[in-house]
VEXDREN-2710 file (C-alpha; in Angstrom, 1 decimal):
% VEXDREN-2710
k/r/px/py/pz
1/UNK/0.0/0.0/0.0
2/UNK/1.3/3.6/-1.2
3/UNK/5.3/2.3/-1.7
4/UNK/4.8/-1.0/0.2
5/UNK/3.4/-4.3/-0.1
6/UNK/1.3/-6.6/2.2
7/UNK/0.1/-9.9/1.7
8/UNK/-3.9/-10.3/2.6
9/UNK/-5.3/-14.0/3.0
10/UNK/-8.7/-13.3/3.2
11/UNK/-11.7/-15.9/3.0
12/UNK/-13.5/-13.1/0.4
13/UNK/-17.1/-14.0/2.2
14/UNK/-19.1/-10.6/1.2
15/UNK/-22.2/-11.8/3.0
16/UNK/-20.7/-12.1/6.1
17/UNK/-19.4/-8.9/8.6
18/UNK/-15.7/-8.2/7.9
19/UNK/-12.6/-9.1/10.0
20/UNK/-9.0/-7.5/10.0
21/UNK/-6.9/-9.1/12.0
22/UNK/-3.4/-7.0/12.6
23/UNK/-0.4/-8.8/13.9
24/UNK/2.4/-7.6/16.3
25/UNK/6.1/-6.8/16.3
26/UNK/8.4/-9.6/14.6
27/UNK/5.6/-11.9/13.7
28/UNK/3.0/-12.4/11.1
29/UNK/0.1/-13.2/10.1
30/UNK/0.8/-16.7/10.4
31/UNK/0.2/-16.6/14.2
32/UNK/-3.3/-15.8/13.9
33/UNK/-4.1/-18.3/11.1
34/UNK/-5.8/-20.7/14.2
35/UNK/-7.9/-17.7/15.6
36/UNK/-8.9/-17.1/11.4
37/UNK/-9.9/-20.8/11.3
38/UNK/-12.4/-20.3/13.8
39/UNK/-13.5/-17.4/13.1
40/UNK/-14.3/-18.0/9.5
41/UNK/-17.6/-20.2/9.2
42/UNK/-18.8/-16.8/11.1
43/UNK/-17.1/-13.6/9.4
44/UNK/-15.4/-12.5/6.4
45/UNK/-11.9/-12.8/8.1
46/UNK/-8.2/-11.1/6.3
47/UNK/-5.0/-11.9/8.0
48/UNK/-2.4/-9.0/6.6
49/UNK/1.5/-9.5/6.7
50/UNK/2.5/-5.6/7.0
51/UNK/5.7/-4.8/5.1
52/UNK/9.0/-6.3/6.5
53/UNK/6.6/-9.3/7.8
54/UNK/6.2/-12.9/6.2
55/UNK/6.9/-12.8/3.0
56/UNK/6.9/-9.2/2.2
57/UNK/9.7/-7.6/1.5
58/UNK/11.3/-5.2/3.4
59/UNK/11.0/-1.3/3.5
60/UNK/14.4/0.5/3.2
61/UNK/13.6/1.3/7.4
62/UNK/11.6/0.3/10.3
63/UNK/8.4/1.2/10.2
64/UNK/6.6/3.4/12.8
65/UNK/2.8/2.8/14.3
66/UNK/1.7/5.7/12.3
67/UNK/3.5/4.4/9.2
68/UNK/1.8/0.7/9.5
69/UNK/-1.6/2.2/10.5
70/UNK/-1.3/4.0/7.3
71/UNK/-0.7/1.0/5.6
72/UNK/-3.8/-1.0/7.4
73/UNK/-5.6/1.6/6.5
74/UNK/-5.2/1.9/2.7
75/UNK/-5.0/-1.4/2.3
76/UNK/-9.1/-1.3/4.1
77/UNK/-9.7/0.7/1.5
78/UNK/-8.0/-1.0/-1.3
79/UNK/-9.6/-4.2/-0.4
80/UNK/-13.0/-2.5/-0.4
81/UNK/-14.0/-3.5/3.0
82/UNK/-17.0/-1.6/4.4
83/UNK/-17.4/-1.0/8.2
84/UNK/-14.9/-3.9/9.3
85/UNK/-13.8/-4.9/12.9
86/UNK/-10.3/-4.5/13.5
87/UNK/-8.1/-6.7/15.7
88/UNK/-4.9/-6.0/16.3
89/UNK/-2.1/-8.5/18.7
90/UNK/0.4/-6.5/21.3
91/UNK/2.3/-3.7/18.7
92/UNK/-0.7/-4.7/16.3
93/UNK/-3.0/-3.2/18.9
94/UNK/-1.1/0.1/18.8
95/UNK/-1.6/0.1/15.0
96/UNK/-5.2/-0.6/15.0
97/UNK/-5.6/2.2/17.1
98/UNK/-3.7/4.8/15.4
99/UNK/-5.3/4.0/12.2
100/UNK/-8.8/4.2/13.9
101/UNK/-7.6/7.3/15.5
102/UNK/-6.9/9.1/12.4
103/UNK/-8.9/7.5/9.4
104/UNK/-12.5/8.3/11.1
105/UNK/-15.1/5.9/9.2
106/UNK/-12.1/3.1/8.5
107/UNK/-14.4/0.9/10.8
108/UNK/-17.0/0.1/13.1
109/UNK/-15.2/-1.2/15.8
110/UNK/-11.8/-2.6/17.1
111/UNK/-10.6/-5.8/19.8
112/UNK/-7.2/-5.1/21.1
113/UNK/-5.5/-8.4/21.8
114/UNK/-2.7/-8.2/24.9
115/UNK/-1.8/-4.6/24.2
116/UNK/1.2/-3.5/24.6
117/UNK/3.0/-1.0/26.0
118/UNK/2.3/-1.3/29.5
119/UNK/3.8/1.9/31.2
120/UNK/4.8/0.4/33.6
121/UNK/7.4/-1.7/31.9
122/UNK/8.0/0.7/29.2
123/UNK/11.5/0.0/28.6
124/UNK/13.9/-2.4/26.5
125/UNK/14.6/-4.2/29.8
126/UNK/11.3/-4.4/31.3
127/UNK/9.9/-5.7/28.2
128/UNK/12.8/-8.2/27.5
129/UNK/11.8/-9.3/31.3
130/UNK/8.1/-9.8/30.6
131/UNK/9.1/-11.4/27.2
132/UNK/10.9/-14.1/28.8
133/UNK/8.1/-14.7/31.5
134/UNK/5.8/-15.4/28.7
135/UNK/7.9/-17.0/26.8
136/UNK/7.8/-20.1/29.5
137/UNK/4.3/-20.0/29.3
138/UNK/3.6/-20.3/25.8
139/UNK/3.2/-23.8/24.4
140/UNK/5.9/-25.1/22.3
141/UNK/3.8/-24.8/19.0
142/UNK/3.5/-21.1/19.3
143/UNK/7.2/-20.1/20.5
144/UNK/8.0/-22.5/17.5
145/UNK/5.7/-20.1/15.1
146/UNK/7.1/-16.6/17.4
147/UNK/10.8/-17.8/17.2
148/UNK/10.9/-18.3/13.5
149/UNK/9.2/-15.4/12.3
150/UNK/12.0/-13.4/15.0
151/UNK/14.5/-15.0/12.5
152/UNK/12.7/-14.0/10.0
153/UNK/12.7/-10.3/10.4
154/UNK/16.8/-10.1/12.0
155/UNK/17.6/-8.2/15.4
156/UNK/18.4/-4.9/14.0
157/UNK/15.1/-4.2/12.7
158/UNK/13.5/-5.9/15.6
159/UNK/15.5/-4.0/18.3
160/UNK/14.9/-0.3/15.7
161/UNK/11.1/-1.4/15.8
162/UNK/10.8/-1.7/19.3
163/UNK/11.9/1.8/20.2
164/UNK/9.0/2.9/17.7
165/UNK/6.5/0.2/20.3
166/UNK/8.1/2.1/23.3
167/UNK/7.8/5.9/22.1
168/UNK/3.8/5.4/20.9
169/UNK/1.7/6.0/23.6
170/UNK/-1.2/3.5/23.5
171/UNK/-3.3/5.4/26.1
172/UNK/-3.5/8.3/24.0
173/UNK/-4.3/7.1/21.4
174/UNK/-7.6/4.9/22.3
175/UNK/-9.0/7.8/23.6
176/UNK/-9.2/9.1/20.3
177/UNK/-10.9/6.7/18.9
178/UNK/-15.1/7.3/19.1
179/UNK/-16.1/3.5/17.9
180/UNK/-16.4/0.9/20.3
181/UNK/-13.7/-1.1/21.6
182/UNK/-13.1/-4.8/23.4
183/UNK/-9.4/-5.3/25.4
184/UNK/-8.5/-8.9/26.0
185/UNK/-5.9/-10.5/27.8
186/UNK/-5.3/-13.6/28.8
187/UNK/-4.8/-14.4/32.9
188/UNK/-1.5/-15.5/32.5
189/UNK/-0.4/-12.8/30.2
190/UNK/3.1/-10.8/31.7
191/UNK/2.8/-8.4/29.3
192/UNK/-0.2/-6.9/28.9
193/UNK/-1.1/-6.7/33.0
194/UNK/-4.7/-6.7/34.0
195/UNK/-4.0/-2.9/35.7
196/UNK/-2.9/-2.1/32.2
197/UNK/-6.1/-3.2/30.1
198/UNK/-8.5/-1.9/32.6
199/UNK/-6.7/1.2/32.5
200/UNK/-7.1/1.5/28.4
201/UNK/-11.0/0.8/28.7
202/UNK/-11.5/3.2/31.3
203/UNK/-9.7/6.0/28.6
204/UNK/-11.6/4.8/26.0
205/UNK/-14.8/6.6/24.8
206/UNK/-16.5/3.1/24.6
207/UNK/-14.8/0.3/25.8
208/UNK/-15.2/-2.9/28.0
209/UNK/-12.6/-5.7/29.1
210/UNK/-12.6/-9.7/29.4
211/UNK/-10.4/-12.0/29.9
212/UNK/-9.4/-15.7/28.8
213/UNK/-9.0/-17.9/31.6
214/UNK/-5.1/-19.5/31.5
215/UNK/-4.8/-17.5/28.1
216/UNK/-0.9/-16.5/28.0
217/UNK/0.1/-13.2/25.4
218/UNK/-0.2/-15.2/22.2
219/UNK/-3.7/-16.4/23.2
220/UNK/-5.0/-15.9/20.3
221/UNK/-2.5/-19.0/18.9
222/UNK/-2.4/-21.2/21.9
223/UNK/-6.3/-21.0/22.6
224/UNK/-8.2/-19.8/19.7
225/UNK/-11.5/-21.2/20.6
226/UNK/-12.0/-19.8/24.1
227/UNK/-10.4/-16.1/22.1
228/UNK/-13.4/-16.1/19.7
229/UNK/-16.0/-17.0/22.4
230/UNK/-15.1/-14.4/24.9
231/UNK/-14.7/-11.9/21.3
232/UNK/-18.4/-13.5/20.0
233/UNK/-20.6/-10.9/22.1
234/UNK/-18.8/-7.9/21.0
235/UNK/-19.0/-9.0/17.5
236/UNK/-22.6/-10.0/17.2
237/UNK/-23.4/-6.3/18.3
238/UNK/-22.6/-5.5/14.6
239/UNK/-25.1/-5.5/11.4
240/UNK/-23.4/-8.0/8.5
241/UNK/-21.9/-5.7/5.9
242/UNK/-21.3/-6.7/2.4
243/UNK/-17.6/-6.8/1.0
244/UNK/-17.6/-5.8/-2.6
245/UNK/-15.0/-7.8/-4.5
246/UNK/-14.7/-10.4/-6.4
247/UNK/-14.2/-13.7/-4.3
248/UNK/-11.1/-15.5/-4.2
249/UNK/-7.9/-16.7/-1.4
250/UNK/-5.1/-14.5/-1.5
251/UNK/-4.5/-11.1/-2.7
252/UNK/-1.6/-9.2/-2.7
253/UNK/-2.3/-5.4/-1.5
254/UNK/0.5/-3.2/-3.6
255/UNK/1.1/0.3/-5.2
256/UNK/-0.9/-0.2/-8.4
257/UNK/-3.9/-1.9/-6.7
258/UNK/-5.8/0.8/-4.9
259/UNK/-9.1/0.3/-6.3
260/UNK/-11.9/1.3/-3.8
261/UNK/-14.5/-0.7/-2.1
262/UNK/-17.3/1.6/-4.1
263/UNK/-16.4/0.3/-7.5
264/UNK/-15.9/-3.0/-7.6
265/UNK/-19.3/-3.8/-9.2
266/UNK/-18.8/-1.0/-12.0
267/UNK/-15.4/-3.0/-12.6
268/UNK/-17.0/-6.2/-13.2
269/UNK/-20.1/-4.7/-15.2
270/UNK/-17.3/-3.5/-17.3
271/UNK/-15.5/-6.8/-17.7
272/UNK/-11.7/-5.0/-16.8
273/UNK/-10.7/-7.3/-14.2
274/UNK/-8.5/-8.8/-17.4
275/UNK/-7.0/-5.9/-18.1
276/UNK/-4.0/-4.6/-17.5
277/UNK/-3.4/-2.2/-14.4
278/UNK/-3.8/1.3/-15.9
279/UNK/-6.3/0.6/-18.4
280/UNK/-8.8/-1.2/-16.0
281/UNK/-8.1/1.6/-13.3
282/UNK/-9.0/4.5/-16.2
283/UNK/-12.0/1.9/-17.1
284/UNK/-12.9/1.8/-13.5
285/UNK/-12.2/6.4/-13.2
286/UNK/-14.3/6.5/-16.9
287/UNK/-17.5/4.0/-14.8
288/UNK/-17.3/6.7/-11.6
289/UNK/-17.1/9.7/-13.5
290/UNK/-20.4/8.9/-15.0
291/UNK/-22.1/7.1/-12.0
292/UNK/-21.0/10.9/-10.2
293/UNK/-22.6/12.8/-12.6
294/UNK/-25.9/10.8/-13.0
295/UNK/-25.9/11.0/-9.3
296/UNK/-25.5/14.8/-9.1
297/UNK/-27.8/15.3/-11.7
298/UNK/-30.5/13.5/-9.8
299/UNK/-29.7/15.5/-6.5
300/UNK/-30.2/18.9/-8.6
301/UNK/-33.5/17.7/-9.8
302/UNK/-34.4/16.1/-6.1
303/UNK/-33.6/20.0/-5.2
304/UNK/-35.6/21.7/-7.4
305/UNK/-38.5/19.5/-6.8
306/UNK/-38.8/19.4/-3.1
307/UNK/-39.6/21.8/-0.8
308/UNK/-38.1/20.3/2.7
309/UNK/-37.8/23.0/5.2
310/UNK/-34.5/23.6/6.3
311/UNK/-36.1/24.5/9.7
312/UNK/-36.7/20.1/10.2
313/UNK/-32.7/19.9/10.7
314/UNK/-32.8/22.4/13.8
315/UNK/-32.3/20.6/17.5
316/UNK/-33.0/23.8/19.4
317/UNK/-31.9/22.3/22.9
318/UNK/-28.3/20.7/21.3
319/UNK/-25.5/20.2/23.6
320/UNK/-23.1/20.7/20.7
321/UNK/-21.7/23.1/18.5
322/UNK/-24.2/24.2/15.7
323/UNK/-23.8/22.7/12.8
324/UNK/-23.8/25.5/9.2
325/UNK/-24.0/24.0/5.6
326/UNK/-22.1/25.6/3.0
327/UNK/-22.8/23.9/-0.5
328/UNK/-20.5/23.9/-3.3
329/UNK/-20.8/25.6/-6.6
330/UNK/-24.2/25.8/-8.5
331/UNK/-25.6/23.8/-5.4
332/UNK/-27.9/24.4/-2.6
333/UNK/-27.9/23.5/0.8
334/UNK/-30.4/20.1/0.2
335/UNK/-27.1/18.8/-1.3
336/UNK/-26.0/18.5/1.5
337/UNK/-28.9/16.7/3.4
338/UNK/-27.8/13.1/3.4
339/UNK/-24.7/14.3/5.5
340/UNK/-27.0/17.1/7.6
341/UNK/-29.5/13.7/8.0
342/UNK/-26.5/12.0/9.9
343/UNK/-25.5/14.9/12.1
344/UNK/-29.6/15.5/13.0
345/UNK/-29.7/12.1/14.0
346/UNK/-26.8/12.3/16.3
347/UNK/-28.5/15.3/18.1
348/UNK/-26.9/18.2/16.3
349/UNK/-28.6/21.6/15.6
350/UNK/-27.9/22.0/12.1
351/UNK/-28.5/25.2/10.0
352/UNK/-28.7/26.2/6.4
353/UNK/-27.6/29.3/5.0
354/UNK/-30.5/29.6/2.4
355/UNK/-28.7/33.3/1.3
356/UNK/-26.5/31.4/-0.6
357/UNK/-28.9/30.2/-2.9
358/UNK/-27.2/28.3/-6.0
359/UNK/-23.7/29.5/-4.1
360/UNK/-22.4/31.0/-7.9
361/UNK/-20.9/34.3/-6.3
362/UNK/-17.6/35.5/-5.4
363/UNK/-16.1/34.0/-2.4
364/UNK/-16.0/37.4/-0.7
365/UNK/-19.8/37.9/-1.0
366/UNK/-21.1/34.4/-0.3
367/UNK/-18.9/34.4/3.0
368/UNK/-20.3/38.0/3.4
369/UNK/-23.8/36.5/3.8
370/UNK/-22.7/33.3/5.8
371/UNK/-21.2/36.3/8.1
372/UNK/-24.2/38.1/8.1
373/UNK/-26.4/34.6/9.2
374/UNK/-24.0/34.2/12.0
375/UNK/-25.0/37.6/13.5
376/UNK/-28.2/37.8/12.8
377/UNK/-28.9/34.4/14.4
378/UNK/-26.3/34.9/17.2
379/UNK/-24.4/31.5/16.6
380/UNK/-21.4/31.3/18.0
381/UNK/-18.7/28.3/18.2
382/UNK/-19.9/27.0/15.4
383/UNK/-19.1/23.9/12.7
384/UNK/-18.7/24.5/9.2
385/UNK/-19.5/21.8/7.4
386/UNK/-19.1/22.0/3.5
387/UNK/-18.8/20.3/0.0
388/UNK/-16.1/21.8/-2.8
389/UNK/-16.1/25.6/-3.2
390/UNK/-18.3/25.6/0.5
391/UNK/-14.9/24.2/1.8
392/UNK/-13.2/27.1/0.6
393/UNK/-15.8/29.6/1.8
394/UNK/-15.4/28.0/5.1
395/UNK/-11.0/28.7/5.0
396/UNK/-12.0/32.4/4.2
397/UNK/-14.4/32.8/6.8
398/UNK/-11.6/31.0/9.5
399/UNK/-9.3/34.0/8.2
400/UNK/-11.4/36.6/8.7
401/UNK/-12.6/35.8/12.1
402/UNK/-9.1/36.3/13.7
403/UNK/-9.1/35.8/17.4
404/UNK/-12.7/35.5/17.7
405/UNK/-14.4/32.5/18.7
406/UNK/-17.3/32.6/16.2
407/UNK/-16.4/29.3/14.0
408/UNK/-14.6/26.2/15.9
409/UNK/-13.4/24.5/12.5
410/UNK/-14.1/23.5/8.9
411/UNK/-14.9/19.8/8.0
412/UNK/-15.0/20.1/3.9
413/UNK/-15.2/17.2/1.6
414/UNK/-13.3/17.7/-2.0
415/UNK/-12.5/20.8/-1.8
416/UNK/-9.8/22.5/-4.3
417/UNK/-7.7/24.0/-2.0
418/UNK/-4.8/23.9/-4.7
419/UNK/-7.8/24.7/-7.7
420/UNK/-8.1/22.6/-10.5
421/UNK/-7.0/22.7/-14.1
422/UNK/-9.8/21.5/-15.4
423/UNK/-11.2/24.9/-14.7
424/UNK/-9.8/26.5/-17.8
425/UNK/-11.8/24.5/-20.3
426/UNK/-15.4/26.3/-19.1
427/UNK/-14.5/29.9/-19.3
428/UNK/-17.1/31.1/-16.9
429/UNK/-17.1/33.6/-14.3
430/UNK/-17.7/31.6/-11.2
431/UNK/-15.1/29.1/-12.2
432/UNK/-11.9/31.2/-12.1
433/UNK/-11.8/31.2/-8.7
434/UNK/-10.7/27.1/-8.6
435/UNK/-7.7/28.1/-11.4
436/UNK/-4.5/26.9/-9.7
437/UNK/-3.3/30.4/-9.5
438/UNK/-6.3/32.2/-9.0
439/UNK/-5.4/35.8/-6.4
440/UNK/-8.2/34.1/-4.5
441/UNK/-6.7/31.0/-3.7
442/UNK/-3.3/32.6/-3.8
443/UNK/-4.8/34.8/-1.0
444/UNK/-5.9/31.5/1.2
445/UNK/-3.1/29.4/0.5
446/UNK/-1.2/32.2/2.2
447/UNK/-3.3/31.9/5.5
448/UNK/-2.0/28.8/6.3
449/UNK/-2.2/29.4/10.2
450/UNK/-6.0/28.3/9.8
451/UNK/-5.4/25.0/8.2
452/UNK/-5.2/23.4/11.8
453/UNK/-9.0/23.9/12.2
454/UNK/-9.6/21.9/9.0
455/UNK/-10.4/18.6/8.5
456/UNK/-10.3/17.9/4.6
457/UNK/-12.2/14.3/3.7
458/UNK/-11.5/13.2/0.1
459/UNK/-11.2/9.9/-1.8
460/UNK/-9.0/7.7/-4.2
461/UNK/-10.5/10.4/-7.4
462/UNK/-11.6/13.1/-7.6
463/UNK/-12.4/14.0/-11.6
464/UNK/-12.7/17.9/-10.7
465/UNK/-9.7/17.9/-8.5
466/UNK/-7.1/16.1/-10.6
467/UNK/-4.7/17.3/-7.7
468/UNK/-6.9/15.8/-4.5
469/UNK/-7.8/18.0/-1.7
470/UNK/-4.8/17.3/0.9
471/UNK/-3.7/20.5/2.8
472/UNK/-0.9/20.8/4.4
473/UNK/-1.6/21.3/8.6
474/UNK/-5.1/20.2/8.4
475/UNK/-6.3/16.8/9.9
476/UNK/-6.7/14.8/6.2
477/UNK/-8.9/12.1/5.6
478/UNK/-8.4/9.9/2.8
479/UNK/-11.4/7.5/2.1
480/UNK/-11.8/4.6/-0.6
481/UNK/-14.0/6.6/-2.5
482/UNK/-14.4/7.5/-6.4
483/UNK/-16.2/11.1/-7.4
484/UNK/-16.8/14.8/-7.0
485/UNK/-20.6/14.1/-5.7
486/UNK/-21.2/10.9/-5.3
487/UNK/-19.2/10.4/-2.4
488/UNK/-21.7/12.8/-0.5
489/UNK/-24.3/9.7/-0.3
490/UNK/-21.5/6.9/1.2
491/UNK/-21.9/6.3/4.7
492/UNK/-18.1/6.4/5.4
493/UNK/-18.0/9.8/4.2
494/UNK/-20.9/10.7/6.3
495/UNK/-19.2/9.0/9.7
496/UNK/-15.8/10.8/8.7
497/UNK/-17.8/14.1/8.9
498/UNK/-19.1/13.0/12.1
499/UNK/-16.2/12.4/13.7
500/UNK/-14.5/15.5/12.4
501/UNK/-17.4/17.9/13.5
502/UNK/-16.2/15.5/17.0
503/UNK/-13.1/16.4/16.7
504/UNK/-12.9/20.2/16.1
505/UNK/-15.3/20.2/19.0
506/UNK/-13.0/18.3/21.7
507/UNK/-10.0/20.2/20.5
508/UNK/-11.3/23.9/20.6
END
């Protein structure tokens, strides 16, 4: 994934609710092959070997929790797996985390397995200590499987990986992440303490802990069955999700695969799962392009023909921040409704600046009249939450405000922060203001002081924004998602703007 490889085995069951399971340092996924074995007549289950694990080859260096959970994380995506549970195995845990932490909507909930790093032993020594506990009380089978893959991966790495184990801080972490959470552990387990665990749940927004009588670390190896039973509550609380791809045993996740979980069934409609790599991914760009427009085009006409009152989306006694739409370009603010549907049903008050009208102004003036709404309804601490050009009405309305307090943050999806060359080919007005060198965005690039208040959501492509919609110092979310508009009805997307409204709320 991005310049590394993993290896997935996967039972490709699309019927069933989706599994990840995430191993820890110097092993693989080949020590949670008996825990997959059980757990597959149940769930669609993938065991991943990150880079520098199994088979894969190494990375020129060591790589760190952020850099793996990056790595789970597009490989999610690439894989097409909606909503899945992630499990991760001592450092594994660490990487589910992270990559829960910062990819909002990556999944519905995550089991940490013996987690390390207790802080109480958070040192070479202290861990090497607990190591060698276990290590007695482990059955010969699974120090077998643990001491070869060891070999596998060489001291040096091992040693350079563990300082990245011992620097990540596990406990801040988990209490970043909104889904909910299970911590094991077994009862004989030296390294993951029973202190320890119960300390993680109690930081975590929504966790709970069990146990596995007699389990040592590597329970998951040495008693698989009890594991899964202790797991089976947690995971029945989730609805079965549907894993679009085509079925098969092994896949191998790698820098020209990163075909997203929304467009799998165009690809096969299409017949370009022959095809070589950059002709079936431009077949698979041509069959989102069109499904994005057909979709926008039925929004505009679902605009124009209803008459929903914006007023239906207030929750006048909210507890949080107020909630303002800002549509893009040539759209009003029902564009926006399956995403204000979302944040109404999770108790937000959320408003719609109905000045705007199409939105085909200047920047200056629409902001002017999102200005003007503020005052005149008194809101204050507010959300912005916006789609394309409403992202970028959002940045100039964050620059203007100074050291007020008026606007918390700005959650956009596909906006052109760095324009778009595609905007020279319609010579119209409105449209100048996305040209890559436009004195507008010149003018907003410059106010970069702002962008930590942002959190930009965008997908794989994006045919108006050839560029993406990554900005430096904001909080960027990357989802497996194909389209300018048609993202705006995918549930991920509408999670990761929940959990960003979340987030610029906890961190003003």
């Amino acid at each position: 994934m991005g310049d590394y490889e993993v290896d997935v085995r996967g039972t490709f069951a699309p019927q069933r609710p989706p599994i990840v399971l995430v191993h820890g340092i110097g092993v693989s996924g080949e020590y949670f092959l008996r825990f997959a074995d059980v757990l597959a007549p149940d769930y669609d289950v993938y065991t991943l070997d990150l880079p520098g694990y199994g088979k894969t080859p190494n990375p020129e260096h060591a790589l760190t929790v952020p850099e793996l959970a990056e790595t789970v994380a597009g490989t999610v995506a690439a894989l097409g797996v909606v909503d899945p549970v992630l499990i991760g195995h001592s450092m594994g845990c660490q990487t589910v985390l992270d990559a829960t932490a910062e990819n909002p909507g990556l999944c519905a909930g995550f089991i940490l397995i013996a987690p390390t790093v207790d802080p109480s032993a958070r040192s070479l020594g202290g861990q090497a200590l607990r190591l060698l506990r276990d290590i007695l009380r482990e059955p010969p089978a699974s120090n077998a499987v643990i001491f070869r893959n060891y070999l596998r991966m060489g001291p040096l790495r091992y040693l350079k990986t563990t300082q990245h184990m011992l620097a990540y801080r596990t406990e801040d972490a988990i209490a970043r992440c909104a889904v909910p959470g299970l911590i094991v552990r077994g009862s004989q387990d030296p390294i993951a303490s029973a202190a320890w665990v119960q300390l993680l749940a109690e930081l975590a927004p929504r966790g709970d802990v069990v146990e596995v009588p007699g389990g040592p670390h590597a329970v998951q190896h040495s008693q698989p069955r009890e594991l899964a039973a202790v797991c089976a509550p947690f995971l029945n609380t989730f609805d079965s999700h549907r894993l679009r791809r085509t079925p098969g045993y092994m896949a191998r996740v790698g820098p020209d695969e990163t075909d997203s979980g929304t467009d799998d069934d165009a690809e096969s409609s299409l017949g370009l799962q022959a095809l070589p790599g950059r002709i079936r991914q431009a077949g698979i760009n041509l069959s989102a392009w069109i499904r994005d427009y057909t979709y926008a085009a039925r929004r505009q006409t679902a605009g124009v023909l209803s008459r929903t009152d914006p007023q239906t989306y207030r929750h006048r006694e909210s507890e949080h921040p107020t909630v303002v739409l800002l549509p893009g370009i040539y759209e009003t603010w029902a564009f926006l409704r399956p995403v204000a549907d979302t944040l109404r049903g999770n108790s937000y008050d959320v408003r719609a600046v109905v000045e705007l009208g199409y939105n085909g102004g200047t920047l200056q003036d629409m902001a002017d009249r999102v200005e003007a709404y503020l005052s005149r309804e008194g809101i204050r601490g507010c959300v912005l939450v916006a789609h394309s050009k409403g992202g970028l009405i959002g940045k100039l309305l964050l620059t203007r405000q100074a050291n007020d307090d008026a606007i918390k943050g700005l959650v956009t999806l596909n906006t052109p922060f760095g324009g778009s060359p595609l905007a020279r080919l319609l010579p119209l007005p409105a449209l100048r203001v996305f040209l890559p060198r436009s004195p507008e965005l010149a003018e907003l690039g410059a106010s970069s002081d702002v962008n930590t208040k942002i959190v930009s959501i965008y997908g794989q492509f994006d045919p108006h924004i050839p560029g993406g919609s990554h900005l430096e110092g904001a909080h960027n979310v990357q989802l497996g998602t194909r389209g300018h508009f048609l993202p705006l009805s995918d549930p991920r997307v509408h999670e990761a703007f929940l959990q960003g409204v979340r987030r610029l709320s906890r961190d003003s």
